[in-house]
C-alpha positions as YAML, in Angstrom:
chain: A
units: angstrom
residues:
- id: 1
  name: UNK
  ca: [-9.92, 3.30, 11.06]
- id: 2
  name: UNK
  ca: [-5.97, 3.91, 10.72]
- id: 3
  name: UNK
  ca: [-4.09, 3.18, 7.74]
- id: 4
  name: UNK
  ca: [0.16, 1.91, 7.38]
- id: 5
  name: UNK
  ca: [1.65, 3.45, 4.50]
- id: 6
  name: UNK
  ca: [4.51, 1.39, 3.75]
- id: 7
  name: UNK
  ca: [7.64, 3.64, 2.44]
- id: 8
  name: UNK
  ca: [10.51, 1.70, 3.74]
- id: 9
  name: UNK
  ca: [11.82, 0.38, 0.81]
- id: 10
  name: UNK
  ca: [15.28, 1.41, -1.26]
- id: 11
  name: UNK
  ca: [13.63, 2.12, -4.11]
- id: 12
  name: UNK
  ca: [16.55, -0.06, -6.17]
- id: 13
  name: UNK
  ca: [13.89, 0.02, -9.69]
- id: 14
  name: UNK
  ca: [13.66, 3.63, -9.22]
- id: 15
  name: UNK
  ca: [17.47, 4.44, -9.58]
- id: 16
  name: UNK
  ca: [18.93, 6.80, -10.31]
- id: 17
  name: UNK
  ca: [15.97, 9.00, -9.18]
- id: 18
  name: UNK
  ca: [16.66, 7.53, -5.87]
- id: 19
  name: UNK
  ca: [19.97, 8.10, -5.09]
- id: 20
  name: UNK
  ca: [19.09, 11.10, -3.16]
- id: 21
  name: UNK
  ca: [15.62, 10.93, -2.58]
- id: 22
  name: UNK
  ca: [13.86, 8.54, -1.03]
- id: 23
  name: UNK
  ca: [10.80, 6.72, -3.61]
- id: 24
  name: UNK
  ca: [7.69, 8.39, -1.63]
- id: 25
  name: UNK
  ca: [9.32, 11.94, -1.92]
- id: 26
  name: UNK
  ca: [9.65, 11.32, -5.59]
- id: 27
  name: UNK
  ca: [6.85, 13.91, -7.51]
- id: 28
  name: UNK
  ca: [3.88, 13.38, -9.63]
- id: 29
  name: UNK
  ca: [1.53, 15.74, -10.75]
- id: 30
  name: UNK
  ca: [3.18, 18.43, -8.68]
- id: 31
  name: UNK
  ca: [3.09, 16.68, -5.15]
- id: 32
  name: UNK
  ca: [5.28, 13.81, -4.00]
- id: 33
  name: UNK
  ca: [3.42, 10.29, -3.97]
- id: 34
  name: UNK
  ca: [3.10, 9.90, -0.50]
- id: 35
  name: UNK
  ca: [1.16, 13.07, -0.20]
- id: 36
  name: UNK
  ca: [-1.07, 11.82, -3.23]
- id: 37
  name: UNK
  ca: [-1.79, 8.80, -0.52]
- id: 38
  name: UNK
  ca: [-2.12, 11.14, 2.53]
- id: 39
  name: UNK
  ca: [-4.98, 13.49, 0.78]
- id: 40
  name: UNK
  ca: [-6.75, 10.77, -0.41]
- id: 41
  name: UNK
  ca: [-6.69, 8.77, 2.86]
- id: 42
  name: UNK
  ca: [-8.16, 12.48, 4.14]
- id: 43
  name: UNK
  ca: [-10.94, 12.84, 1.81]
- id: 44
  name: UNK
  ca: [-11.55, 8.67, 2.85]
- id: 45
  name: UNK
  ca: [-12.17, 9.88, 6.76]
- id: 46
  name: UNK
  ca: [-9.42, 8.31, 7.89]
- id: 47
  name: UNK
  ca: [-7.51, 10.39, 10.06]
- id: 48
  name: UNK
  ca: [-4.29, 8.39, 11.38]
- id: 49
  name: UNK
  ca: [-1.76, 7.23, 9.67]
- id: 50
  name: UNK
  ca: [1.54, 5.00, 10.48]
- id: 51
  name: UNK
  ca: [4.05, 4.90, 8.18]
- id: 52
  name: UNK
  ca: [7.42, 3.06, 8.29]
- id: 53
  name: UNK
  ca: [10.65, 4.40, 7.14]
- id: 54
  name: UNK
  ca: [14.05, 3.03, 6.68]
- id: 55
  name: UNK
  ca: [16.37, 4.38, 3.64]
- id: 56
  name: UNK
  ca: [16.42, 8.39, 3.77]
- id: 57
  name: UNK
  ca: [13.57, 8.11, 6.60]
- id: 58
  name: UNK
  ca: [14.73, 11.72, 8.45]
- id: 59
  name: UNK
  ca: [13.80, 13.17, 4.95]
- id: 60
  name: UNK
  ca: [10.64, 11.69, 4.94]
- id: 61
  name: UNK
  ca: [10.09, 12.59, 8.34]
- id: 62
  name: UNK
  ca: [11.12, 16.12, 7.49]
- id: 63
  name: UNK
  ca: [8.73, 16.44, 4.51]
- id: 64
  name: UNK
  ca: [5.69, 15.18, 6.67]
- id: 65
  name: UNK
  ca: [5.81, 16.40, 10.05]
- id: 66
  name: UNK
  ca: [3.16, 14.89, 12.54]
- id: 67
  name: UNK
  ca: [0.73, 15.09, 9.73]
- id: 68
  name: UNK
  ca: [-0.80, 18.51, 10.81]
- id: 69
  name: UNK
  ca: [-0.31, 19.98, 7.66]
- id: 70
  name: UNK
  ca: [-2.76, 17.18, 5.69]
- id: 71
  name: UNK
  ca: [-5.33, 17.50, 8.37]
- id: 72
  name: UNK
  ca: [-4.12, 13.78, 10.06]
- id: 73
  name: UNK
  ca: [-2.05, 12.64, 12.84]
- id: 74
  name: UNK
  ca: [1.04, 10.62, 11.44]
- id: 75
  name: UNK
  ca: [2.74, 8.32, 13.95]
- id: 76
  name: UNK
  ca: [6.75, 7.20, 12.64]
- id: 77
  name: UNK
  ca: [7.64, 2.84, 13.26]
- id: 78
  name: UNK
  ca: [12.03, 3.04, 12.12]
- id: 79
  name: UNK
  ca: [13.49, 0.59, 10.50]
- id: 80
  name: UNK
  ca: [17.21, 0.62, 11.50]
- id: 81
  name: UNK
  ca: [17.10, -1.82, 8.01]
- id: 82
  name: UNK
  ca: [14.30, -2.59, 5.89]
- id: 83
  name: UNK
  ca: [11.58, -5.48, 7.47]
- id: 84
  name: UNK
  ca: [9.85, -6.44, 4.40]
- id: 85
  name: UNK
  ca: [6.24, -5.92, 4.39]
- id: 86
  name: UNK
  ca: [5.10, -8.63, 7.06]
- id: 87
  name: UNK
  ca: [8.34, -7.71, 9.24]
- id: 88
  name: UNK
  ca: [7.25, -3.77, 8.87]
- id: 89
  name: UNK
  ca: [3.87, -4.13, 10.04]
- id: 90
  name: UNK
  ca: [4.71, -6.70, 13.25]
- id: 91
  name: UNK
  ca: [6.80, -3.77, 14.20]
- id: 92
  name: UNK
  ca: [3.97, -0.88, 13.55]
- id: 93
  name: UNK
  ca: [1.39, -3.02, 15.52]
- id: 94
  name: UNK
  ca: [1.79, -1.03, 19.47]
- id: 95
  name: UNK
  ca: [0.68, 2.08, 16.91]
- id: 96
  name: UNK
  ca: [-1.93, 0.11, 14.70]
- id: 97
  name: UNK
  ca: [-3.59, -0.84, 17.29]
- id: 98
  name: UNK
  ca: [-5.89, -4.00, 17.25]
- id: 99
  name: UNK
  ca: [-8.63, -2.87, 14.74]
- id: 100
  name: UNK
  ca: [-8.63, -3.81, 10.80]
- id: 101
  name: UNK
  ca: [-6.40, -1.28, 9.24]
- id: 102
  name: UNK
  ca: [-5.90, 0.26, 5.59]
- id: 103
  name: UNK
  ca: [-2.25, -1.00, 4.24]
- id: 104
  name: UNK
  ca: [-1.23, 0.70, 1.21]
- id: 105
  name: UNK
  ca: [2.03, 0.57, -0.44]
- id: 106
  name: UNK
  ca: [4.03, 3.74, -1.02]
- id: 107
  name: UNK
  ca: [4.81, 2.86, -4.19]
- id: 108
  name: UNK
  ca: [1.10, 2.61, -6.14]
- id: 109
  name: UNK
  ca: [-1.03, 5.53, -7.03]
- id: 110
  name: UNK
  ca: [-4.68, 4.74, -6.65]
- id: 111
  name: UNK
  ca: [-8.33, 6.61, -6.65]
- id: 112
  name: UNK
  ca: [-9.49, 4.26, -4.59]
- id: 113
  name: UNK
  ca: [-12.08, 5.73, -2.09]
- id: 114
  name: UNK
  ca: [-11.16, 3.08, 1.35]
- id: 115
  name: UNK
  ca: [-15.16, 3.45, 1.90]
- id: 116
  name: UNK
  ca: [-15.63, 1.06, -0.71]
- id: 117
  name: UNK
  ca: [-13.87, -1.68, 0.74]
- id: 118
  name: UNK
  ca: [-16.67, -3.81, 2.49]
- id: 119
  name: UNK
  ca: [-15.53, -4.61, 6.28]
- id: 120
  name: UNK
  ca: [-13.77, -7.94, 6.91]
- id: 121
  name: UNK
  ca: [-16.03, -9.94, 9.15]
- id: 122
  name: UNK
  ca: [-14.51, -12.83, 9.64]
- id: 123
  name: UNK
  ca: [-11.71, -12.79, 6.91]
- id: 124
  name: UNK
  ca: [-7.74, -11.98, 7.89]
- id: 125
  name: UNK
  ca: [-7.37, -9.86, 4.70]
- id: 126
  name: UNK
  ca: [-9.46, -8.28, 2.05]
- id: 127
  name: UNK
  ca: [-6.95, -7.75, -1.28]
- id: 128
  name: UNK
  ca: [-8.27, -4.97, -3.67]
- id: 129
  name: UNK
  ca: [-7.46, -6.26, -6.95]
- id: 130
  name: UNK
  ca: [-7.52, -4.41, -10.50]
- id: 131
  name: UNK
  ca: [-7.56, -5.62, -14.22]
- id: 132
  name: UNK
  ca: [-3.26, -6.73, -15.24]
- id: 133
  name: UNK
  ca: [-1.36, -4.04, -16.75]
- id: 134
  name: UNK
  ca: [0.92, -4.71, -19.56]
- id: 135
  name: UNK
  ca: [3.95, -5.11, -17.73]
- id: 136
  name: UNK
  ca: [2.35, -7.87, -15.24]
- id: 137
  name: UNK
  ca: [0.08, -9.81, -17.71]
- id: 138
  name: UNK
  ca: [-0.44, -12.81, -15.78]
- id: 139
  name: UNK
  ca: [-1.91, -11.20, -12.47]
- id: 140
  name: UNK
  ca: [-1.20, -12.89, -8.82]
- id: 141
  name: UNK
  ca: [-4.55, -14.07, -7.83]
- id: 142
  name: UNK
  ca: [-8.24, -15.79, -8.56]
- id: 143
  name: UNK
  ca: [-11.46, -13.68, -6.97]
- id: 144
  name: UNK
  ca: [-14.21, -15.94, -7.35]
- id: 145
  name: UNK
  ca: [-17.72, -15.00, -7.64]
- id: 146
  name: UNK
  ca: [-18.31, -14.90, -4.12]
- id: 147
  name: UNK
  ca: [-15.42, -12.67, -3.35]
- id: 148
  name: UNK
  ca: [-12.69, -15.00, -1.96]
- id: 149
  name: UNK
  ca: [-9.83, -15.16, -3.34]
- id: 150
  name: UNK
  ca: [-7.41, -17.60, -4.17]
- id: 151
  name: UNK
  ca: [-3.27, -18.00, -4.84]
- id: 152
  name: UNK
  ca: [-4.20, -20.43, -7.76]
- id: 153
  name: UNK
  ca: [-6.66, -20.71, -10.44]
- id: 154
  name: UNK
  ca: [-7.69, -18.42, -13.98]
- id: 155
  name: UNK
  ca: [-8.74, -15.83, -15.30]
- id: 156
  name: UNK
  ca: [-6.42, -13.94, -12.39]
- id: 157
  name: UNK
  ca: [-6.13, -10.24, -11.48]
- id: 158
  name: UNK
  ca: [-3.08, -8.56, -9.79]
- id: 159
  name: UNK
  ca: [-2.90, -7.29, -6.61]
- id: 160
  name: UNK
  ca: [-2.95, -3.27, -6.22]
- id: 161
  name: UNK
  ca: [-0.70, -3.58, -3.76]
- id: 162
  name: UNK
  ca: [-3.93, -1.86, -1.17]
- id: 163
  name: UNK
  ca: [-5.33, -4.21, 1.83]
- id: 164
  name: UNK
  ca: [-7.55, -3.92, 4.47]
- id: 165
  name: UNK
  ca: [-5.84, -6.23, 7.06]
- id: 166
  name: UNK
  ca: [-6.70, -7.85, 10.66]
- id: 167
  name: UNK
  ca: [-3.15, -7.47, 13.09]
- id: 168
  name: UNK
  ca: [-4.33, -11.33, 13.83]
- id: 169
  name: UNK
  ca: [-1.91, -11.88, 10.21]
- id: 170
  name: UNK
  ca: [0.97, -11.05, 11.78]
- id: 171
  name: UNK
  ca: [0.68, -10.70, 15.33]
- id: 172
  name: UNK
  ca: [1.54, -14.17, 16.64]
- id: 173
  name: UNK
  ca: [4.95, -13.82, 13.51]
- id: 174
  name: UNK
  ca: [7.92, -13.41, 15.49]
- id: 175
  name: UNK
  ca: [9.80, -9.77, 15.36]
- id: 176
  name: UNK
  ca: [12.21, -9.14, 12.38]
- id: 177
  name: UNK
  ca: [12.28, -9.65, 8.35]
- id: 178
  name: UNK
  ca: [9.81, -11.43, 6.54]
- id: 179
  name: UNK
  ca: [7.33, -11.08, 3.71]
- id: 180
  name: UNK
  ca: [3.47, -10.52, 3.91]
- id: 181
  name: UNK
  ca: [2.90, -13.24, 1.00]
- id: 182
  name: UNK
  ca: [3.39, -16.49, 2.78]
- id: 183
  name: UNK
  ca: [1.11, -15.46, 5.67]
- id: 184
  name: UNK
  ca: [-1.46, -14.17, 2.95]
- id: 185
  name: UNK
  ca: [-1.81, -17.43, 1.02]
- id: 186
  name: UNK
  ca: [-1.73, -19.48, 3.83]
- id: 187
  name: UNK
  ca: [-5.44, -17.30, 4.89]
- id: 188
  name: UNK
  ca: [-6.69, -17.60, 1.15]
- id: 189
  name: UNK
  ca: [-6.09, -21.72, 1.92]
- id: 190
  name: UNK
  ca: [-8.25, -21.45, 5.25]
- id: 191
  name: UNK
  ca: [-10.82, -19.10, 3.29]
- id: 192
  name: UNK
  ca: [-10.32, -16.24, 4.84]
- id: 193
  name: UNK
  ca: [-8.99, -13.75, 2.51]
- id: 194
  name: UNK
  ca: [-11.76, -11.50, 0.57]
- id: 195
  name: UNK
  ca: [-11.23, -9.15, -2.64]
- id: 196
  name: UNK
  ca: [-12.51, -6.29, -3.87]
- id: 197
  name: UNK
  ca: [-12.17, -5.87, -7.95]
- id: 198
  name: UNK
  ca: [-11.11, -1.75, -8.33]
- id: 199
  name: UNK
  ca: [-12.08, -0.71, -11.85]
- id: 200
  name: UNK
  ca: [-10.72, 2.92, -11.55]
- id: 201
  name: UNK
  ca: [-7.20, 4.44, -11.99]
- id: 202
  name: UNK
  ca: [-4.24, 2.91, -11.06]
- id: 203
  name: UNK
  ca: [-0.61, 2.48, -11.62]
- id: 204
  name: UNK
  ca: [2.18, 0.74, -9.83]
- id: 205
  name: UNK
  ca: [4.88, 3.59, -10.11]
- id: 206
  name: UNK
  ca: [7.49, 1.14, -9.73]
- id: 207
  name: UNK
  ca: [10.35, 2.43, -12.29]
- id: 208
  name: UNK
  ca: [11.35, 5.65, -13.72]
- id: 209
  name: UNK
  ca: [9.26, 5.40, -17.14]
- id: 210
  name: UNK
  ca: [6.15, 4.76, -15.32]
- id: 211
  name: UNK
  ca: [6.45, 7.78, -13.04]
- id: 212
  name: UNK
  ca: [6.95, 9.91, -16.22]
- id: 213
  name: UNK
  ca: [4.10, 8.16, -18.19]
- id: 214
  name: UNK
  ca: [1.80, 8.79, -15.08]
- id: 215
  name: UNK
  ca: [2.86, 12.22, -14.90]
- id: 216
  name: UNK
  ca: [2.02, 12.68, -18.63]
- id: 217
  name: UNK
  ca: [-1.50, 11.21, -17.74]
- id: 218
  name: UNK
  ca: [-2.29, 13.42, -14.86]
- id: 219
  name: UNK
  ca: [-1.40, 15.88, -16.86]
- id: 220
  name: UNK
  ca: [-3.43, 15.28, -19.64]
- id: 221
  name: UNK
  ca: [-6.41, 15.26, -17.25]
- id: 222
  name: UNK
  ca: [-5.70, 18.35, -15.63]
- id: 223
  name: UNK
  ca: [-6.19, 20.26, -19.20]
- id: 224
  name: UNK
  ca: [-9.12, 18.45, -20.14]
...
């Protein structure tokens, strides 16, 4: 299985930290946070990765290489500007292939192992899902018992901003900018969009106080 790491974005929450770095060079715990995502993606067998770029992209590109240096083979989709998510991914499909893929966003750290995520079957997406931190208390979506998941409804979880996705979700989209989220709700209406509730550790590093409270945590860890 291949994975998208999407790392396209400006990174506007994460001024001024940003300014001269792009977000997924930004470090935590001694590494930047893309790497974090490339070693775990490693450890998860999966072995080829396409990730986008846009703002700062030749200093991503520098940082990374062709992925030798992680054990994985990383394949580069340019943004001369910034897709959006759904956008980014019609572009990455000629190196995606036509297999389910692993999307994560560059932006989350996780310790999700992708071998838990059950395969798709029929479904167009499968969301993994975790428990609403404080500073998104009302969560995005319902997961049933039965594992489908829907855009309305309580008690509601947030997304983790992780997906296993069929290219069938965007493939048929024309090129150019547009979100993932209309596309996504329109498969939870046909029943076709699964979830997986993650109960381990994650954190949507999305301004500069959560980077340094995450940092703080991993750190803690390490000394225990």
């Amino acid at each position: 299985m291949r994975a998208m790491i999407l790392a396209a974005g400006l990174g506007t929450r994460m001024r001024p930290l940003t300014d001269h770095y792009p977000k997924p060079l930004l470090k935590v715990g001694g590494k930047p946070l893309i790497v974090h995502h490339l070693e775990r993606l490693r450890a998860g067998g999966i072995r080829e990765v396409v990730i986008n770029v846009s703002y700062r992209a030749e200093q991503i590109i520098t940082a990374l290489g062709d992925g030798d240096a992680f054990g994985m083979r990383i394949a580069w989709s340019r943004e001369a500007r910034p897709l959006e998510t759904g956008g980014g991914i019609r572009q990455a499909l000629p190196l995606l292939g036509e297999a389910p893929f692993l999307l994560v966003n560059g932006d989350v750290w996780c310790e999700l192992d992708p071998a838990e995520l059950p395969a798709l079957g029929g479904d167009l997406a499968r969301l993994v899902l975790v428990d609403n931190p404080d500073h998104h208390p009302r969560g995005d979506f319902r997961l049933d018992a039965d594992g489908r998941v829907h855009a309305e409804g309580e008690p509601r979880l947030t997304f983790a901003g992780i997906s296993l996705l069929d290219p069938a979700l965007v493939a048929d989209e024309p090129p150019g900018a547009f979100a993932l989220a209309p596309l996504l709700r329109r498969a939870m209406a046909e029943g076709r969009v699964g979830g997986h509730h993650h109960r381990g550790a994650w954190v949507d590093v999305g301004t500069p106080d959560r980077l340094a409270a995450l940092a703080q945590w991993l750190q803690a860890r390490h000394k225990q």
